[in-house]
KOLDO-180043 format. One record per residue (C-alpha): residue number from 1; residue in three letters; x, y, z. Coordinates in nm, 4 decimals. Layout:
BEGIN
<r gumi="NUM" lumza="ALA" u="X" v="Y" w="Z"/>
...
//
This chain:
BEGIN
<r gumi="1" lumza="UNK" u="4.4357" v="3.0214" w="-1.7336"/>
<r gumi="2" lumza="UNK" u="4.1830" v="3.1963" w="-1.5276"/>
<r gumi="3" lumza="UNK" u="3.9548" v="3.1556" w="-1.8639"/>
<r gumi="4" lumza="UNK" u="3.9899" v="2.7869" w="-1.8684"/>
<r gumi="5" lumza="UNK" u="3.9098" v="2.7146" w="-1.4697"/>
<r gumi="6" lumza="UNK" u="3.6221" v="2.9515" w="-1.5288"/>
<r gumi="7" lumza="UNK" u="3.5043" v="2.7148" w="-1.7810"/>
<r gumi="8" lumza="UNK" u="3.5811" v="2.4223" w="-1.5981"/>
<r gumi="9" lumza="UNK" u="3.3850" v="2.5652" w="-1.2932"/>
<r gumi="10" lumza="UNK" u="3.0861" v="2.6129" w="-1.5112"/>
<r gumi="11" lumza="UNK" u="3.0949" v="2.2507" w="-1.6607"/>
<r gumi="12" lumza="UNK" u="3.1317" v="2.0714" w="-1.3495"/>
<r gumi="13" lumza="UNK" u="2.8304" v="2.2954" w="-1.1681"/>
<r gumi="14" lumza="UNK" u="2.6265" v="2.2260" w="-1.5214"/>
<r gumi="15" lumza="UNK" u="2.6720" v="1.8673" w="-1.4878"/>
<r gumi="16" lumza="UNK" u="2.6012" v="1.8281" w="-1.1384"/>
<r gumi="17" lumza="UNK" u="2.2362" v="2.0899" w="-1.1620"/>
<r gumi="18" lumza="UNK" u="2.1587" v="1.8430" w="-1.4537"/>
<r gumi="19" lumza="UNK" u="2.0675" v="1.5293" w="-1.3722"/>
<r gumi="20" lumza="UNK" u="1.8199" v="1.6823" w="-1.1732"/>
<r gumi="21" lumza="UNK" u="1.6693" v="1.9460" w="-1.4257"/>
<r gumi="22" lumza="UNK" u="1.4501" v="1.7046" w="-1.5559"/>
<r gumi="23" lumza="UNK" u="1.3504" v="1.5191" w="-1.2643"/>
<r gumi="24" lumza="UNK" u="0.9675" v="1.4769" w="-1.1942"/>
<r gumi="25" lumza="UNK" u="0.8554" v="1.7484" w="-0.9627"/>
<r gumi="26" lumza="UNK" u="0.5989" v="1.8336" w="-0.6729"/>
<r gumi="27" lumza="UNK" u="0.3368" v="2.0876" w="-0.5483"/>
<r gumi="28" lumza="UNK" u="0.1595" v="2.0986" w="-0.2444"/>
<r gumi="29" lumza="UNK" u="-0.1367" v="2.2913" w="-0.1082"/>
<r gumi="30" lumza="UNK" u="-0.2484" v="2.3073" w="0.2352"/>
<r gumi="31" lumza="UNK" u="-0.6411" v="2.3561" w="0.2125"/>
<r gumi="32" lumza="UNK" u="-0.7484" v="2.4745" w="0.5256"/>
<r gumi="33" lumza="UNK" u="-0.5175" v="2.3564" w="0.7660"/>
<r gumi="34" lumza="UNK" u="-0.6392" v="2.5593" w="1.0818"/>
<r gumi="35" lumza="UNK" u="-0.9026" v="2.2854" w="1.0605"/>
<r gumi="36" lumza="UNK" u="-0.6643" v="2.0191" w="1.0505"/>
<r gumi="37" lumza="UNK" u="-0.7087" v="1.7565" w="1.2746"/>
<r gumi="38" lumza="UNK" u="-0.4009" v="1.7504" w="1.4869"/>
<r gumi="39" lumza="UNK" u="-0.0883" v="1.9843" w="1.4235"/>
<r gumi="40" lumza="UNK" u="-0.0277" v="2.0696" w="1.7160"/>
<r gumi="41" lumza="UNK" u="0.2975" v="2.2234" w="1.8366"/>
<r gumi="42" lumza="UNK" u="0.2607" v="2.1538" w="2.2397"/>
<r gumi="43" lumza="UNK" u="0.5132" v="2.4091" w="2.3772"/>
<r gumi="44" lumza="UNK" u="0.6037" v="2.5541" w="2.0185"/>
<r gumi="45" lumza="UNK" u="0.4849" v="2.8352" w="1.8847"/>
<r gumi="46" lumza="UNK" u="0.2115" v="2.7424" w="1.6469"/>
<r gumi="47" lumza="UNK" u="0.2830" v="2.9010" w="1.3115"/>
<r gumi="48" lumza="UNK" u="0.6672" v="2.8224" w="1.3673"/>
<r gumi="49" lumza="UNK" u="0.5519" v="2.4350" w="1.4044"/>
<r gumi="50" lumza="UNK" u="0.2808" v="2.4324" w="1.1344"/>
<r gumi="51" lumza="UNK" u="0.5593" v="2.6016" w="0.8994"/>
<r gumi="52" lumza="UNK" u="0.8354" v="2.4110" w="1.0125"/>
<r gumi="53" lumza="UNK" u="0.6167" v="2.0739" w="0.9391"/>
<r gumi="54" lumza="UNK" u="0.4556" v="2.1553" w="0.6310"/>
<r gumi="55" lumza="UNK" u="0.8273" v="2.2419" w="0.5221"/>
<r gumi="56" lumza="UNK" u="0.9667" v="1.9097" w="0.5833"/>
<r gumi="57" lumza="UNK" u="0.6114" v="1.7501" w="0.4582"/>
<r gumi="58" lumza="UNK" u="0.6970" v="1.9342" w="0.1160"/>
<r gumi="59" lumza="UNK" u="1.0502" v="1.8327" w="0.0959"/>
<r gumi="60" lumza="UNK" u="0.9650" v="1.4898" w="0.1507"/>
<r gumi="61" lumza="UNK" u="0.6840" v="1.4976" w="-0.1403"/>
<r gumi="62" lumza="UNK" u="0.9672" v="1.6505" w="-0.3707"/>
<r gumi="63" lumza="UNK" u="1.2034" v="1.3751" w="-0.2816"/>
<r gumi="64" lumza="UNK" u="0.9258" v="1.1061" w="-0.3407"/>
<r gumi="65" lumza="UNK" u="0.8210" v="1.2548" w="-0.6742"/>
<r gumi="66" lumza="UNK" u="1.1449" v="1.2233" w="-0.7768"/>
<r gumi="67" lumza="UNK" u="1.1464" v="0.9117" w="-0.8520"/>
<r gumi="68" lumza="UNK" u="0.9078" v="0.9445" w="-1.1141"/>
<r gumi="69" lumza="UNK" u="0.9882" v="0.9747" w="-1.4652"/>
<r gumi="70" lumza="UNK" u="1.1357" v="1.2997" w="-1.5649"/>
<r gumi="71" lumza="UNK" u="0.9202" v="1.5926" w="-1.6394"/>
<r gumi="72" lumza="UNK" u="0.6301" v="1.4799" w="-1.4495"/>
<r gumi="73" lumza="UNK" u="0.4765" v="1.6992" w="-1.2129"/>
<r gumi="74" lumza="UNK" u="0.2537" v="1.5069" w="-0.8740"/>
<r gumi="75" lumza="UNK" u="0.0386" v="1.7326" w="-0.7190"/>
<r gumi="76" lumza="UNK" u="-0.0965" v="1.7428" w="-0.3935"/>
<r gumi="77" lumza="UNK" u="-0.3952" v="1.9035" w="-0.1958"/>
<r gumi="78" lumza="UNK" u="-0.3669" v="1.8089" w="0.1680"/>
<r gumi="79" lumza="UNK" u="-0.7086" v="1.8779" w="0.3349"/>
<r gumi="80" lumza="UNK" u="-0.6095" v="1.7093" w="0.6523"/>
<r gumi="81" lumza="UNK" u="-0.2837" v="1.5835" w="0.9072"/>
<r gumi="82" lumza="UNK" u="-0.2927" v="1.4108" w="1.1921"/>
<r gumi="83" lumza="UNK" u="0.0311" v="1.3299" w="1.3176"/>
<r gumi="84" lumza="UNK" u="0.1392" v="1.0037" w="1.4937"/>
<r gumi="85" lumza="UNK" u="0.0785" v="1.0762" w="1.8591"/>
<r gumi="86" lumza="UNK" u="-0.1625" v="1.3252" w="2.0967"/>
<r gumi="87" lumza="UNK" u="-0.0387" v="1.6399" w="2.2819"/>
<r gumi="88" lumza="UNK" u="-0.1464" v="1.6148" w="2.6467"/>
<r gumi="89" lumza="UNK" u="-0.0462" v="1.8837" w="2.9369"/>
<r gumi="90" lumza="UNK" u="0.1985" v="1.7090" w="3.1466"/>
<r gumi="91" lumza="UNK" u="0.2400" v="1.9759" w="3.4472"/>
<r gumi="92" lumza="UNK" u="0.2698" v="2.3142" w="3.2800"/>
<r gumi="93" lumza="UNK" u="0.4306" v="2.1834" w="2.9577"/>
<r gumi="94" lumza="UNK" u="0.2021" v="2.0188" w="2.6437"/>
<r gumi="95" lumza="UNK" u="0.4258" v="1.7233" w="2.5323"/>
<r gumi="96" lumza="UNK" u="0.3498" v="1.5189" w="2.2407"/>
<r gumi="97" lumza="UNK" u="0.2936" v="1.1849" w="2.3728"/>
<r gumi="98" lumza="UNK" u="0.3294" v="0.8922" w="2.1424"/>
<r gumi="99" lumza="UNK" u="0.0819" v="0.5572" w="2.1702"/>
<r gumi="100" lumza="UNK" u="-0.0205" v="0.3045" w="1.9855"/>
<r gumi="101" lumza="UNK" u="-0.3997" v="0.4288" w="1.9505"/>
<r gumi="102" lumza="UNK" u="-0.2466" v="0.7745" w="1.8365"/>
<r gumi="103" lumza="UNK" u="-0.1569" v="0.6806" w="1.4717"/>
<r gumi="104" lumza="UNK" u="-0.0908" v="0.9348" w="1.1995"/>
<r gumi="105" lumza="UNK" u="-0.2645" v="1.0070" w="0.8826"/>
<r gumi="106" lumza="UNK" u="-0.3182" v="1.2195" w="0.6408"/>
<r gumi="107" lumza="UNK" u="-0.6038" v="1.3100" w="0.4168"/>
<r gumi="108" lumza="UNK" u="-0.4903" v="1.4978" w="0.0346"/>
<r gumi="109" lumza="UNK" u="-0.6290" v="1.4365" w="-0.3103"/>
<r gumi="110" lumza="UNK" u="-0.3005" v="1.3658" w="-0.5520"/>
<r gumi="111" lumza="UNK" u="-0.2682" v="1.4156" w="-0.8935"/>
<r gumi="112" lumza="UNK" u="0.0218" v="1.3437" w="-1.1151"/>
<r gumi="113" lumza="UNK" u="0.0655" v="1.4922" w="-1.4712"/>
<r gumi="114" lumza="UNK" u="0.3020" v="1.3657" w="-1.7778"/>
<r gumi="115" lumza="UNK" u="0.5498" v="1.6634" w="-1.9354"/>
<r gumi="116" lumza="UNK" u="0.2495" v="1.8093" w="-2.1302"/>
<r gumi="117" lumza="UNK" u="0.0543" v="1.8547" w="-1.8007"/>
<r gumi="118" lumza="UNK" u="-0.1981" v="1.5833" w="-1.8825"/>
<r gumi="119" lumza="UNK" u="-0.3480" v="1.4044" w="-1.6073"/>
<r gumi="120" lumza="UNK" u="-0.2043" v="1.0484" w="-1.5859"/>
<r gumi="121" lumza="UNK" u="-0.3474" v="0.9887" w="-1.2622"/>
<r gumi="122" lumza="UNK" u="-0.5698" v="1.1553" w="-1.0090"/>
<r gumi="123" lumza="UNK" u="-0.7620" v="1.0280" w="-0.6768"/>
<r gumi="124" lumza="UNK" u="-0.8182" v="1.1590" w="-0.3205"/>
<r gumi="125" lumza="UNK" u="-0.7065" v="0.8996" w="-0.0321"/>
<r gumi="126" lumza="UNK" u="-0.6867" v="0.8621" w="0.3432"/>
<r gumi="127" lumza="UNK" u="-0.3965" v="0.7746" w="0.4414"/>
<r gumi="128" lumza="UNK" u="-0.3085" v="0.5952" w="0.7656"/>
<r gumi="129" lumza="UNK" u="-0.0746" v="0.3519" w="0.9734"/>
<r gumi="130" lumza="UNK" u="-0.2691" v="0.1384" w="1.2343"/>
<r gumi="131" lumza="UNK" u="0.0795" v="-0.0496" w="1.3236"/>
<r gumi="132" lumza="UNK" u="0.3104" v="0.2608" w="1.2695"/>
<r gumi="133" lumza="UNK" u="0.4610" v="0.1548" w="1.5869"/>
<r gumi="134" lumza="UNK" u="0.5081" v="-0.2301" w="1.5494"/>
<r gumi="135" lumza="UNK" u="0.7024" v="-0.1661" w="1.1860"/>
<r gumi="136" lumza="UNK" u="1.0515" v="-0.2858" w="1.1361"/>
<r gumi="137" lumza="UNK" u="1.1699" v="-0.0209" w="0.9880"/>
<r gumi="138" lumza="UNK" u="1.4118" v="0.1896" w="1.1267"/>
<r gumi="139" lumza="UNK" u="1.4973" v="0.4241" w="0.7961"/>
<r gumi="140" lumza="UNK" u="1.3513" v="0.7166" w="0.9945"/>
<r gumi="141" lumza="UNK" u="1.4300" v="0.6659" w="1.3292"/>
<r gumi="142" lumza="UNK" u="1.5147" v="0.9630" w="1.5463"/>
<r gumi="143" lumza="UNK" u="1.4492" v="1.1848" w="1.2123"/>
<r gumi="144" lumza="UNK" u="1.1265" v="1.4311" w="1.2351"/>
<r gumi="145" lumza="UNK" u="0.8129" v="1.3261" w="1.1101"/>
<r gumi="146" lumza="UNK" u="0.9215" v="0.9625" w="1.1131"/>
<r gumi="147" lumza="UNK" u="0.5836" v="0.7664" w="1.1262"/>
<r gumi="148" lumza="UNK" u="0.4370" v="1.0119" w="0.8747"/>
<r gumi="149" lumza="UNK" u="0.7174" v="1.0027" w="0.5987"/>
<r gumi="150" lumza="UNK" u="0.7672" v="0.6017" w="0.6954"/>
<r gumi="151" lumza="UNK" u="0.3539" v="0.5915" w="0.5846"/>
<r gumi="152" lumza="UNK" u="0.3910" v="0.8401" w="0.3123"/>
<r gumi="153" lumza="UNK" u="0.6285" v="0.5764" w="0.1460"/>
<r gumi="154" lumza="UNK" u="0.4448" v="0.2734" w="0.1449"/>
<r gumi="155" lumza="UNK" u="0.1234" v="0.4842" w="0.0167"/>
<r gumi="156" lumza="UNK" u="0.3658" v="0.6394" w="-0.2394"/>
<r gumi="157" lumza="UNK" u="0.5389" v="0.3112" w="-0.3529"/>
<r gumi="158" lumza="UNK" u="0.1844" v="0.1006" w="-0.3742"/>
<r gumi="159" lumza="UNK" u="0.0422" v="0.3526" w="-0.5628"/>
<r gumi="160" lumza="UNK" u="0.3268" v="0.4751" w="-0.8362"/>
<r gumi="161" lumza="UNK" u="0.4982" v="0.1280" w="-0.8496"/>
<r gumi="162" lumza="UNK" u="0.4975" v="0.0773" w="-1.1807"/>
<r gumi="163" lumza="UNK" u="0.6003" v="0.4267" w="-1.2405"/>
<r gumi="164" lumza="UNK" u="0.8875" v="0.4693" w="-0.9807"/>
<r gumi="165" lumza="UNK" u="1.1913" v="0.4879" w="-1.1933"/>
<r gumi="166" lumza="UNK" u="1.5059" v="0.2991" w="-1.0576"/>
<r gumi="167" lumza="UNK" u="1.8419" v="0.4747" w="-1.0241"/>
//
């Protein structure tokens, strides 16, 4: 008995690591980032912010990339950030205030390689959201880093569209 659920255990956790074994995969590299633009932590320590954002930045490349056919591999250098808002001192405290003229982008040369590691596609962009504020959609609301994954989307989908695999 104790053979047979240990078997059973080890099919069930096979099956559910699988379907994501061969999923397309990401990198990223932070070039330089203590010339970055604007990641600023206000109040928060620094490195704890910069670590805690490039953390969430890197999961959110992962769960873009996988959407790409399986095996693939998109890498990205990000060379600059500037996040959706400015931090200003507001008595003692730095608070990050959030305007309309403050939009985020983000500056990274991509490249995205088939199973063999062949470049399929390569470029360096600038991306940014002028209306960031005035969008309609609410899939990131209250969630952190919501401009910048909400722009990160709409760069990812108009550039891998006819790649993006449905599921």
């Amino acid at each position: 008995m104790k053979q047979f659920i240990l078997m059973v255990t080890l099919l069930t956790s096979t099956l559910l690591i699988a379907p994501g074994a061969f999923a397309a995969s990401s990198e990223v590299t932070w070039t330089d980032y203590k010339s970055y633009r604007d990641i600023d932590a206000g109040n928060e320590n620094r490195k704890s912010f910069r670590e805690r954002t490039f953390k969430e930045f890197e999961k959110h490349f992962a769960k873009l990339a996988a959407n790409l056919p399986e095996g693939q591999v998109l890498k990205i250098d990000v060379t600059d950030v500037d996040l959706a808002g400015d931090t200003n001192a507001a008595g003692i405290h730095r608070t990050r205030i959030v305007k309309q003229i403050y939009m985020p982008r983000m500056n990274f040369s991509y490249q995205l390689l088939d199973a063999d590691g062949k470049v399929i596609q390569a470029d360096e962009v600038v991306v940014k959201d002028m209306n960031f504020m005035s969008g309609s959609s609410l899939k990131y609301r209250n969630k952190s880093l919501g401009y910048e994954k909400k722009m990160l989307d709409d760069w990812f989908d108009k550039t891998f569209k006819e790649l993006i695999v449905k599921k």
